[in-house]
N, C-alpha and C positions, 0 to 999 in steps of 0.2 A: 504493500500500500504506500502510494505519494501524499495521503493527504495527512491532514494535522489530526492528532491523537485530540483528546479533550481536555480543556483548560485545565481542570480539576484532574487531572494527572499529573499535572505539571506542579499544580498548588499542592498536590499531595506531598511529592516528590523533595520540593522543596520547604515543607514543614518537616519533613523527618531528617536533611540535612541539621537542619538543629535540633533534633530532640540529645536528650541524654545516653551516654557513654551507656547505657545498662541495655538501650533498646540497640545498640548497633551487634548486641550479642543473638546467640542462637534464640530459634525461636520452637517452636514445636513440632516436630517432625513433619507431621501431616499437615502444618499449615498453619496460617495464623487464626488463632480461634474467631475472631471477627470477621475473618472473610470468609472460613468456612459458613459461620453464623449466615454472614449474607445471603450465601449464596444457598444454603438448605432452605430459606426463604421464599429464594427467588424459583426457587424446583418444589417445592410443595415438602419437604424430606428433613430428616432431622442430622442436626451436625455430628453426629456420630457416624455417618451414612458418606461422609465427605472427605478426600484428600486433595489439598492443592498439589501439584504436579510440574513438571517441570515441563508446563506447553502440552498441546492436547498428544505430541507425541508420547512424552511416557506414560498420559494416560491410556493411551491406547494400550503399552506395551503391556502394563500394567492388567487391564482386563483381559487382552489374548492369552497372557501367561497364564494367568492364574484362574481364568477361567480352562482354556486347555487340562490344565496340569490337575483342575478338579474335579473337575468333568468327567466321564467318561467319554469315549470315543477318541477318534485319530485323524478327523477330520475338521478341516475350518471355512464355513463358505462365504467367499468375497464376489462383492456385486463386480461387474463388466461390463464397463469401464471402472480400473481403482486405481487410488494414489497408490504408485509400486510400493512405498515402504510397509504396506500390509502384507502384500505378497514377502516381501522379505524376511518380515517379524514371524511369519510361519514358517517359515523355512526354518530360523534361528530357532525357535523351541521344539524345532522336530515334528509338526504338522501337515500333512497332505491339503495344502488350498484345493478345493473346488470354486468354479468361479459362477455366479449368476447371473445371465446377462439382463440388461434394462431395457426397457421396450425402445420402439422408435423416438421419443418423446424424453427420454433419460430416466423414467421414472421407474422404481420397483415395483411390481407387482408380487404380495405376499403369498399368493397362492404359486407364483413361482418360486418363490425361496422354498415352499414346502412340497415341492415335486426334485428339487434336486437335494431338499434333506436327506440323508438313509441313515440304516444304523449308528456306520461310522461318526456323523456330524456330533460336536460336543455340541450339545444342549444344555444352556441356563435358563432357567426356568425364570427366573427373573433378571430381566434386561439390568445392563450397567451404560452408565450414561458417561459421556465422554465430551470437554468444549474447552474452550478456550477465551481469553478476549485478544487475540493476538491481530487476529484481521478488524473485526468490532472497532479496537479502540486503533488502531492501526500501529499495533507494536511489538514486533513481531519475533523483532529481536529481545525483548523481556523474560519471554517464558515463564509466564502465569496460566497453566491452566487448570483443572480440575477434572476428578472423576465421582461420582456417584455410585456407589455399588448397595447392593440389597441389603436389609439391616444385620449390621453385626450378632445380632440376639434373636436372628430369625432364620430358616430353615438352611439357608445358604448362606451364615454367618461369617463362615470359614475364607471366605471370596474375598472379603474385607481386611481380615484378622493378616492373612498370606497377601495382601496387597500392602500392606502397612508395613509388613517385615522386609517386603523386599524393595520397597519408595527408601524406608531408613537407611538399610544398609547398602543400598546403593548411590544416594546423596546424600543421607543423615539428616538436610531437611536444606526446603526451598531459602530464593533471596527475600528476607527480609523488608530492602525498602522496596522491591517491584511490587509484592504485595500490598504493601500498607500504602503506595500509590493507587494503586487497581480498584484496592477497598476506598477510597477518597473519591473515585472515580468512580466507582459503583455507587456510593451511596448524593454523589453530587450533579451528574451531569443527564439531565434531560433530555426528551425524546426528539429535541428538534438537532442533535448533536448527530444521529442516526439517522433522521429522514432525510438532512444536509446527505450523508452519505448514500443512502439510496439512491438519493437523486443524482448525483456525479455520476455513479454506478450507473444507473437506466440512460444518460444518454451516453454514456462509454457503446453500452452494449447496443443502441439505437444505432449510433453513428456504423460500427462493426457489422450488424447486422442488415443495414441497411447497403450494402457494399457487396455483402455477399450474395443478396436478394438480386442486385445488377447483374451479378457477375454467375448465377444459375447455380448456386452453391446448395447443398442442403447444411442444415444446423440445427442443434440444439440450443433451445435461446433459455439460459440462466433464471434460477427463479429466488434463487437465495445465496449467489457467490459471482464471481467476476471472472470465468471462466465461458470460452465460445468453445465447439468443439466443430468442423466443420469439413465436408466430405464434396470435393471440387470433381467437375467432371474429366473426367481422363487422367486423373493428377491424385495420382495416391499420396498416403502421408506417410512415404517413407523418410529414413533418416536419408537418402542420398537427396528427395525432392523437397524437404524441408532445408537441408543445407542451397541447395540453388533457389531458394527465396531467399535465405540469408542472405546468400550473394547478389542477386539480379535485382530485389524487389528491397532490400535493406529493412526487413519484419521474419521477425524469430516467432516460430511456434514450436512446437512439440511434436513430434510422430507419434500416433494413435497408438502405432504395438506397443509403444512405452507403458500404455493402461490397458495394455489387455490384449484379447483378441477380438471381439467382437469391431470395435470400431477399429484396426489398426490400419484402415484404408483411410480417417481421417487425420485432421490437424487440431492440436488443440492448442487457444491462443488466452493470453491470462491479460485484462483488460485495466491492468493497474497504471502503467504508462502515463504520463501527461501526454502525450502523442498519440492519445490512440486513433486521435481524427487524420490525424497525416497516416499514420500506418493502415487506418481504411482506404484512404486516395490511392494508398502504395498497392496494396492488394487488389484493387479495382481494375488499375493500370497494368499491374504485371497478367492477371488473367484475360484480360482484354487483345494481349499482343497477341 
């Protein structure tokens, strides 16, 4: 993300520059109990039920692990198209990925996650929730995030208890002032801070989309992140035909195989850019020739 994070991030940030010598020490493994507080809040769930994480990455790793490893079964199934580092984290804990792909339109359909379920797939029986404010507040570089998992004193207790052991002992606990910024930021900056961002966002993706629509492209058009995904006629989205847009057309996307199989005939293009209305002209013009 290019744009401005929120004020009250900033305000946070720098009230805890001056706080006392006692708060620049460690803080509680699983998080700062105030942001957990918030955020069991903001999820309907109790802060027992909550760890801050280092970015929605190690929450993820965190619930694959230890869901995996509690579970039964030897399977893990990811939707298609996916961010590769899920594919990866299955592989790292000894996992067979199965992939399930998304309709024409990007979206899942449950009754197909439950035709490519079988014995093998680990089943939690109650979901673990997984986010971040990294894109949100546009900071990405922080790594504030957070996971959810089922209650500790409830049937799948042990998910949480094995999630806490291994957050500890693999960082002993998160940064201190990114959270008690995040929490200043959570609990300060209002909704038009967000719809400001939406709206950059929708005409990013206007402008992009609108280019591809000339130029006889299909696409999936974004309903909650700043990503295009887009399938050019005669023009696969390999890595040799993504590098000669690098070159001829001067617009970087992504090869489709990178996520998967399902789309690996497209291009996927991440719409955070201050340029993304000149890199629409650019794409117009090289399909065009």
């Amino acid at each position: 993300p290019d744009w401005e994070p929120p004020e009250a991030l900033r305000e946070g940030l720098h009230t805890y520059a001056d706080a006392t010598p006692g708060e620049f020490q460690y803080q509680a493994s699983v998080g700062l109990p105030e942001l957990r507080e918030e955020i069991a809040a903001r999820r309907g769930v109790e802060r027992s039920q909550v760890i801050i994480t280092n970015g929605t990455g190690e929450a993820n790793h965190l619930a694959m692990t230890e869901g995996y490893r509690t579970m039964p079964g030897e399977e893990i199934l990811l939707v298609d198209p996916v961010y590769p580092y899920y594919a990866g984290r299955a592989s790292m804990i000894g996992a067979e990925a199965s992939y399930v792909p998304v309709d024409e339109t990007g979206h899942l359909d449950p009754d197909t996650v439950a035709e490519y379920a079988g014995a093998e797939t680990s089943v939690i029986p109650n979901r673990i929730v997984t986010n971040a404010v990294s894109k949100s507040m546009a900071i990405t570089g922080w790594r504030v995030g957070y996971a959810v998992f089922p209650h500790p004193e409830g049937p799948n207790g042990q998910l949480m208890e094995r999630a806490r052991t291994r957050h500890m002992l693999t960082n002993v606990t998160g940064s201190r002032p990114a959270q008690t910024a995040v929490l200043h930021a959570l609990r300060n900056t209002g909704p038009e801070y967000y719809e400001a961002t939406r709206e950059l966002l929708t005409d990013r993706i206007a402008a992009v989309t609108a280019a591809l629509d000339d130029v006889g492209a299909e696409y999936t058009e974004p309903e909650g992140a700043f990503y295009v995904m887009a399938r050019f006629p005669e023009f696969p989205g390999t890595f040799e035909n993504v590098e000669r847009m690098i070159d001829e057309a001067g617009v970087a996307g992504m090869p489709g195989e990178a996520f998967g199989e399902s789309r690996a005939e497209w291009i996927r293009f991440a719409l955070v850019p201050p340029r993304v209305e000149t890199a629409a002209e650019r794409l117009e013009a090289f399909f065009r020739k």
